[in-house]
FISE-172042 format. One record per atom (N, C-alpha, C): residue in one letter; x, y, z. Coordinates in steps of 0.001 Angstrom, whole numbers, plus 500000, padded with zeros to 6 digits. Last residue first. Example, Ala and Ser with C-alpha at 12.3 -4.5 7.8 and 13.67 -1.06 7.14 Angstrom:
% residues 2
S512850497750507080
S513670498940507140
S512900500030507870
A513190494310507800
A512300495500507800
A513200496700507800
This chain:
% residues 271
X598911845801388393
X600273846179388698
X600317847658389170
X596388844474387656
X596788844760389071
X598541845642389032
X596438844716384569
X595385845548385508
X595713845506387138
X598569843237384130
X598743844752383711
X597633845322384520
X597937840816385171
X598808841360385663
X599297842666385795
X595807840035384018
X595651840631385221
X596405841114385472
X597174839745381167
X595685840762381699
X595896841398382454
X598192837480381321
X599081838705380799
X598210839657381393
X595895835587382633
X597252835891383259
X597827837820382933
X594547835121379911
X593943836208381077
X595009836595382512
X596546833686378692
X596308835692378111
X595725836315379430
X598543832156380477
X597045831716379683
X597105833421378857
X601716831059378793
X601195831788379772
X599363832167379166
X601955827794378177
X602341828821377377
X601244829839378687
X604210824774379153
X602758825257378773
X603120827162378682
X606288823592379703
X606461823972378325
X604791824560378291
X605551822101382094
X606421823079382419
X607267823507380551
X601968822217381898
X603739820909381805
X604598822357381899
X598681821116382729
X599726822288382577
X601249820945382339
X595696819239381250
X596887819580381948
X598287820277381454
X592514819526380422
X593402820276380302
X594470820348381193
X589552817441379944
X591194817549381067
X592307817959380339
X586330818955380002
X587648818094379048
X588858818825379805
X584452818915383175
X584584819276381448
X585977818462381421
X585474820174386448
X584643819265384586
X584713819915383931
X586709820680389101
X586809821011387685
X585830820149386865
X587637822610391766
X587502821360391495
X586883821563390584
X591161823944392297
X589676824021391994
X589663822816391611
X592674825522395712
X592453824726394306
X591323824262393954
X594273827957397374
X593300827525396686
X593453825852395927
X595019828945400397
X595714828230399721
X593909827637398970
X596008832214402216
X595134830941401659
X595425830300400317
X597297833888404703
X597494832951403768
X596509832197403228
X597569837517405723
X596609836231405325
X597391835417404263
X598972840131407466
X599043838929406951
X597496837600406237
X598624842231409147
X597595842450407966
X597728840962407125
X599852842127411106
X598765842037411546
X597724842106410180
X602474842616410509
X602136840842410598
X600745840729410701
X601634845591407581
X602952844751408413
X601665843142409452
X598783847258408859
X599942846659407969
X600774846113408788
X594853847183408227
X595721847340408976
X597440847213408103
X592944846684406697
X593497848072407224
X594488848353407691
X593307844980403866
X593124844734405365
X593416845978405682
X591130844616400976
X592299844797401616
X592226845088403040
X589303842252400006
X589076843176400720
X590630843102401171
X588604840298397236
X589665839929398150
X589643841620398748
X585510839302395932
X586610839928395798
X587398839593397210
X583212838127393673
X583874837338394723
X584894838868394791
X580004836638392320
X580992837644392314
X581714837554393958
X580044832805391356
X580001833845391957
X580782834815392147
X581106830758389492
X580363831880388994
X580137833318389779
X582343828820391059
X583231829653390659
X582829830777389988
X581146828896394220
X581096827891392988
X581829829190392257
X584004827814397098
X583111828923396212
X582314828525394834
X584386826969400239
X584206826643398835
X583318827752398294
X587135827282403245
X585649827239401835
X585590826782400790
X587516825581405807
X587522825712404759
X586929826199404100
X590050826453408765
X588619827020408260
X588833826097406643
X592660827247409399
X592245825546409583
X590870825451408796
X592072830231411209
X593384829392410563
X592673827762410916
X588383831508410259
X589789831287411269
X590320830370410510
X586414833964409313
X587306832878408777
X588475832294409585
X583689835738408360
X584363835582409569
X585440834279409545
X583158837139405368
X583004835994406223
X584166836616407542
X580493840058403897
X582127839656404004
X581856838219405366
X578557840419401169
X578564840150402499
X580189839429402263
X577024843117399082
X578191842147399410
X578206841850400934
X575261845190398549
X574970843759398685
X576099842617399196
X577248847601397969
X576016847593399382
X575352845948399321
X580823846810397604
X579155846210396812
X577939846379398296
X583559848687397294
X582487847707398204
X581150847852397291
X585521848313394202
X584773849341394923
X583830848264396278
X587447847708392746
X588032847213394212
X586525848117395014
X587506846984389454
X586362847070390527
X586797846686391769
X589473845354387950
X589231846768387963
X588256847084389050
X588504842452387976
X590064843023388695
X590017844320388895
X585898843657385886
X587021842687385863
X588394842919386697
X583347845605386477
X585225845230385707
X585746844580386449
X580258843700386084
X581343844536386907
X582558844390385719
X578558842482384432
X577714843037386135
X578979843772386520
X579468840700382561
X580030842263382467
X578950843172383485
X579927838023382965
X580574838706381935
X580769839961382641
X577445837557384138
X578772836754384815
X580036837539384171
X575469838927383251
X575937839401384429
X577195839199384905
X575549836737381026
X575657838602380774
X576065839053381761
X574570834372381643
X575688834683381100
X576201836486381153
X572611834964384932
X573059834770383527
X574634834958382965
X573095833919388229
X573206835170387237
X573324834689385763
X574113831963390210
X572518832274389854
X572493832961388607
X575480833440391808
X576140832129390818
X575331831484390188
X574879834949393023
X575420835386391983
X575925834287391037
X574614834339395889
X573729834037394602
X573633834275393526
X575946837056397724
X575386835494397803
X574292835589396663
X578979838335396751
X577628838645396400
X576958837272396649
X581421838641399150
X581098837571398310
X579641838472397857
X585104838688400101
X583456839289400326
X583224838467398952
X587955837594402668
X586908837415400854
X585441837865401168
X589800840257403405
X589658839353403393
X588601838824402002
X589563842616406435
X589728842356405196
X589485840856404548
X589525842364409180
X590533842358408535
X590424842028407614
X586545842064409562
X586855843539409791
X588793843517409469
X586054838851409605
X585753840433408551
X586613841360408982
X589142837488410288
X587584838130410571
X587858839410409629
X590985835265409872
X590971836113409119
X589253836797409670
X593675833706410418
X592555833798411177
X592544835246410501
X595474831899408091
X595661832642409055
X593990833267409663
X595044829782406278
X595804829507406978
X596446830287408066
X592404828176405012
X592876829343405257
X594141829166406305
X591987826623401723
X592207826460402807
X592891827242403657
X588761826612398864
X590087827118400005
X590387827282401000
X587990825548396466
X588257825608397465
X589070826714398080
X586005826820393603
X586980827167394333
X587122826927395633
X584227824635390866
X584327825503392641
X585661825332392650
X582353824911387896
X583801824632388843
X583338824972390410
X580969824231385079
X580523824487386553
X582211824047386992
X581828826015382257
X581590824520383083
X581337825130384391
X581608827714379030
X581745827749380810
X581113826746381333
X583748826204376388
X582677826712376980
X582774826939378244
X587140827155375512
X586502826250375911
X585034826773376530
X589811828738375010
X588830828119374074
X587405827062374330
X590769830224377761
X590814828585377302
X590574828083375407
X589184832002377567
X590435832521377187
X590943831086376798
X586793830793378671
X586594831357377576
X588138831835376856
X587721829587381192
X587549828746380268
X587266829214379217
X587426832313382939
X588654831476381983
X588402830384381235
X585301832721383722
X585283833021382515
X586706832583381672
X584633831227386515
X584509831009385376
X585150830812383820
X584886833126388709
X586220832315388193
X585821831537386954
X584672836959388505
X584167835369389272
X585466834417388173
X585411839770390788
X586097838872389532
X584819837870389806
X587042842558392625
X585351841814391329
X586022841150390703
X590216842466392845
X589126843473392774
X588033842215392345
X592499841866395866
X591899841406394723
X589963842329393897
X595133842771397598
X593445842753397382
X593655842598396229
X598408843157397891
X597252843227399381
X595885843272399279
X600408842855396074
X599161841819396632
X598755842091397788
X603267844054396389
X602449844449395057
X600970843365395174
X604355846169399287
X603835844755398308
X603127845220397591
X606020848367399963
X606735847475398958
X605830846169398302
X605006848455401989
X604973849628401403
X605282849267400066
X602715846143403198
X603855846920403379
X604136847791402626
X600552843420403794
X600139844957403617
X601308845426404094
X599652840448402023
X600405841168403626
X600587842663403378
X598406837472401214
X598639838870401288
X598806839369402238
X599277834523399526
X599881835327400187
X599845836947400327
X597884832303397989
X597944833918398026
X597935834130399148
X598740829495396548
X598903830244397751
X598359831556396766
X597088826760394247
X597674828045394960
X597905827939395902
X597140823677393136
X597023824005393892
X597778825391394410
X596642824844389157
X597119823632390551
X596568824221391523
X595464826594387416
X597062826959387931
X597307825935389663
X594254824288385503
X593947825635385517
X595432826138386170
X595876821532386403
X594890821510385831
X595040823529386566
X596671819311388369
X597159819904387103
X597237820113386307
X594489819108390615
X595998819444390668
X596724819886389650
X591827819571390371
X592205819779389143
X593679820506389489
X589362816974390875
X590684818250392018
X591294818361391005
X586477816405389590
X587668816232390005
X588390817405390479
X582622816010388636
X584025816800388978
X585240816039389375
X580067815542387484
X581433815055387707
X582462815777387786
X576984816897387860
X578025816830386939
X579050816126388077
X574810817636389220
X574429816011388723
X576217816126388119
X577329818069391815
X575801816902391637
X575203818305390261
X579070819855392948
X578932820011391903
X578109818828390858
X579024818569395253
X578417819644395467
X578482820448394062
X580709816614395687
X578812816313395783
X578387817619395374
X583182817422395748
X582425816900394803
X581459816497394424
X583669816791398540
X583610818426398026
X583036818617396649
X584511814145398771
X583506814745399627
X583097815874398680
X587321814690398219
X586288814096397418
X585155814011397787
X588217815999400907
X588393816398399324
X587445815956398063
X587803813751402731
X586854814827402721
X586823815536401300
X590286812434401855
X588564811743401766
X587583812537401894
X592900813093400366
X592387813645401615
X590427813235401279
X594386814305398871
X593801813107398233
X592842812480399728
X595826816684399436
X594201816726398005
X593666815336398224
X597506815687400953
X596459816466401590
X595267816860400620
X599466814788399390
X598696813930399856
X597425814418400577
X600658817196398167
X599798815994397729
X598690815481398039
X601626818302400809
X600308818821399883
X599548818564398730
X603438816346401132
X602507816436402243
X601790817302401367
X605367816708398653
X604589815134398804
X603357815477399945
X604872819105396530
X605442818739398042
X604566817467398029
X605124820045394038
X606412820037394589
X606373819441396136
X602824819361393477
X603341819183392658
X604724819591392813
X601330821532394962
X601337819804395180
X601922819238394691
X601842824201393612
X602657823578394761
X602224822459395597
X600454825550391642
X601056823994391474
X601639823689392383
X601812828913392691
X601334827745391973
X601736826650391781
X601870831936394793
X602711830689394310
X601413829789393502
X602242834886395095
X600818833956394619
X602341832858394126
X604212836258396681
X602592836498396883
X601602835443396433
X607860835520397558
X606307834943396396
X605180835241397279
X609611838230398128
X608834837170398580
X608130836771397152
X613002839822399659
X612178839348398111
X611250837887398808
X612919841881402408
X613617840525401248
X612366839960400351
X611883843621404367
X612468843732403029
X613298843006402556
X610608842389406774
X612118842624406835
X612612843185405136
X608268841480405257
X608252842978406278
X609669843110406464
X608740841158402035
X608285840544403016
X608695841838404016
X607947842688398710
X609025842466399719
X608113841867401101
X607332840259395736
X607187841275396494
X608141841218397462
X605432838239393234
X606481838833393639
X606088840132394624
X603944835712391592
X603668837352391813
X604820837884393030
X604514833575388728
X604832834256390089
X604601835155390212
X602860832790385931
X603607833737386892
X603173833772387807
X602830829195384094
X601626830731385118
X602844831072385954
X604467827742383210
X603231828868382252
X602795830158383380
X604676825957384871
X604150825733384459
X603266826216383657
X605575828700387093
X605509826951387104
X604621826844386206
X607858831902386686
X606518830756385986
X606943829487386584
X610116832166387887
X609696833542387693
X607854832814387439
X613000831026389636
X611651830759389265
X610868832247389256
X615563831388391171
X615092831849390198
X614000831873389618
X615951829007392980
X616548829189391766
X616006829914390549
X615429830623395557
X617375830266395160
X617822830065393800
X612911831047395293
X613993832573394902
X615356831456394596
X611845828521395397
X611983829295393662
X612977830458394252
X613122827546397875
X614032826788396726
X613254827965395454
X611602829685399504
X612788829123399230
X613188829034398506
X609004828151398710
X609151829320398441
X610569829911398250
X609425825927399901
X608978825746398686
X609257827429398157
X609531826612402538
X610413825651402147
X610219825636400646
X607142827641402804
X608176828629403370
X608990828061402812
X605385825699402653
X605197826787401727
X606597827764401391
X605835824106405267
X606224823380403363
X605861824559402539
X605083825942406911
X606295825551406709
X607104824695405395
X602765825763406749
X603043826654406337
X604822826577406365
X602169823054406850
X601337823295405607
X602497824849405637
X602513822749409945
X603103821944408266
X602850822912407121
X600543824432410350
X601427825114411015
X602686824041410350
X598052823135409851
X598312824825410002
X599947825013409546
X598533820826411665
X598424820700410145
X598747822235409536
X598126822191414272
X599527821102413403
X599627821371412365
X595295822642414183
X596802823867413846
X598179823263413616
X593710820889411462
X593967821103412784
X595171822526412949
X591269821515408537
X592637821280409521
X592762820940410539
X588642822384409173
X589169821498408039
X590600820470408535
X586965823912411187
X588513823194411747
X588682822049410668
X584291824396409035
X584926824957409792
X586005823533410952
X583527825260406364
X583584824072407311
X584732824299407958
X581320827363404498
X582345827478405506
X582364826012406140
X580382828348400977
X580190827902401975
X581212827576402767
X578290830148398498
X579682829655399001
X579246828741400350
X575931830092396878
X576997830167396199
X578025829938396795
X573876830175398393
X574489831780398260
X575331831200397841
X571716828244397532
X571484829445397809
X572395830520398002
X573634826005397898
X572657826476396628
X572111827982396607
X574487826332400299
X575377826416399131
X574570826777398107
X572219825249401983
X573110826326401907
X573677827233400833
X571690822802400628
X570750824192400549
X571659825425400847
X573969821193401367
X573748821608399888
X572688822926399848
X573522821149404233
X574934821770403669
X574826822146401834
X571188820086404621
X571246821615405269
X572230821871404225
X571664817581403986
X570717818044402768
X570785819841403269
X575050817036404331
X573687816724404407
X573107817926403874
X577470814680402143
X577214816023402656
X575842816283402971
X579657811987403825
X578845812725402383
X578135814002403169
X581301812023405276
X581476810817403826
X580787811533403140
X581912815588406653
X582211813764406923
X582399813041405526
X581971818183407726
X582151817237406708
X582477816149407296
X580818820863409723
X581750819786409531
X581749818970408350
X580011824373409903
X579711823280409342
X580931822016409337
X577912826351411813
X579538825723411976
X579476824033411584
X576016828604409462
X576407827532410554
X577544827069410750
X577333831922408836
X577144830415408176
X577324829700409603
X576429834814407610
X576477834072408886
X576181832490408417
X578386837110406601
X577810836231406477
X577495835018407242
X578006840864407586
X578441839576407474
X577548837912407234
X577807843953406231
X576773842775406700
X578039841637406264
X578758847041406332
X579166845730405837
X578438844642406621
C-alpha cells in the first residue's frame, strides 16, 4: 500500500497556484489543522447531542435519506451515517459559512459552485467503528458523481469535503483514493468497478495519513473507497463529517422528499 504524500497544506482567502496543481492532478487534497481540537471536540459533542434526540424520537430518514443504524461498544443502539445535521445545529451551521468554506470553491474554477447544505444528503457524519454488531465499518469503490443520473439530471462537477474528526493513519484503515481518476471518461466513471460491491485493494490505490481537525476534498469523479480498520472496538473508531460543494440546478431536500433509489441500492448492497 503506497501512501499519499501531500504537502502540509493551509488555506487562507484564496488558493495558491501549488494547491490547484495538486488537486488537478490527483483529484484530492489535505489541509491540514482545518479545525482546532476545541473545535474537534464541539463538533463531537453537537453530534452526540443530535444523535440523541433521533434515537429518543425515533428518526429512521431526515429528509428522505436513511439513517444507518448500529450497536456502539457498550451495546446500545447508534447512528453510523447521520444527515443534514446543519440543519439541526446552529454551531454546524455556522461552521459551513466559515470563509475558508468558500475558499473551497476555487477549486471547482471556471464553474460556480456552492455548499449544498440542502442539497444531495446535507451536511454528513460517518461514523465507523468495528464491533460485532456494526453494520458500517467500510465503504466499497464508488465515485460520487453518478447520482445526479438517479437524480434525472446530467453529471456536474462536485467535490466532497471532509472534516475528520478522529486521527486516522493509513495503516488504520480509512479513505484510499485512485489519484486521477477524476480524469476518466464517462465509461470508466460508470463501470471501471462495482459499485459499493468492490471492497477489493486497487495495486494503484494510494491510502492518506489524516489527523483529528485535518481537511479534505475530493472531486467527486474520483475512485474513492473507505478501508476497514484492523483493528476493533475505540481503536477502530473514525468520525468524518462530509458535505458537498455543488452546480448545476438547486435541488433542495424537505422533510416530504422521497428516498433517492441509489439510497434503496446501497443499502441492499451494503447490508
Amino acid at each position: 500500500m503506497r501512501k499519499l504524500i501531500c504537502p502540509d497544506f493551509t488555506i487562507g482567502e484564496t488558493l495558491t497556484e501549488e494547491q490547484f496543481k495538486f488537486f488537478d492532478k490527483n483529484g484530492v487534497i489535505i489541509f491540514r489543522n482545518f479545525i482546532s481540537p476545541d473545535a474537534v471536540n464541539v463538533f463531537i459533542a453537537e453530534l452526540n447531542r443530535i444523535e440523541a434526540k433521533w434515537l429518543a424520537e425515533g428518526k429512521e430518514k431526515i429528509n428522505g435519506i436513511p439513517l444507518k443504524f448500529s450497536k456502539n461498544v457498550e451495546g446500545n443502539k447508534m447512528i453510523q451515517r447521520m444527515c443534514f445535521l446543519s440543519l439541526h445545529s446552529d454551531i454546524l451551521h455556522d461552521f459551513l459559512e466559515d470563509p475558508r468554506m468558500q475558499t473551497l470553491l476555487q477549486l471547482l474554477y471556471p464553474y460556480e459552485g456552492r455548499i449544498g447544505e440542502n442539497e444531495k444528503d446535507g451536511l454528513v457524519l460517518n461514523h465507523y467503528i468495528k464491533e460485532k454488531d456494526s453494520s458500517f465499518t467500510k465503504m466499497g469503490w464508488h465515485t460520487d458523481s453518478p447520482r445526479d443520473l438517479f437524480l434525472g439530471q446530467k453529471i456536474m462537477p462536485m467535490l466532497n469535503v471532509g472534516i475528520h474528526l478522529n486521527d486516522c493513519p493509513m495503516e488504520n484503515g480509512g479513505l484510499r483514493v485512485l489519484p486521477g481518476t477524476h480524469k476518466q471518461g464517462m465509461l470508466k466513471l460508470l463501470f471501471a468497478k462495482k459499485y459499493f460491491i468492490d471492497n477489493n485493494p486497487d495495486e494503484k490505490e494510494f491510502g492518506l495519513d489524516i489527523k483529528a481537525g485535518d481537511l479534505t476534498v475530493h472531486d467527486g469523479r474520483i475512485w474513492h473507497r473507505a478501508q476497514e480498520s484492523p483493528y476493533t472496538g475505540e481503536q477502530s473508531r473514525r468520525r468524518v463529517m462530509y458535505v458537498p460543494i455543488i452546480t448545476g440546478k438547486v435541488v433542495t431536500k424537505h422533510e416530504n422528499s422521497k428516498t433517492p433509489f441509489y439510497h434503496r441500492l446501497a443499502s441492499k448492497i451494503q447490508s
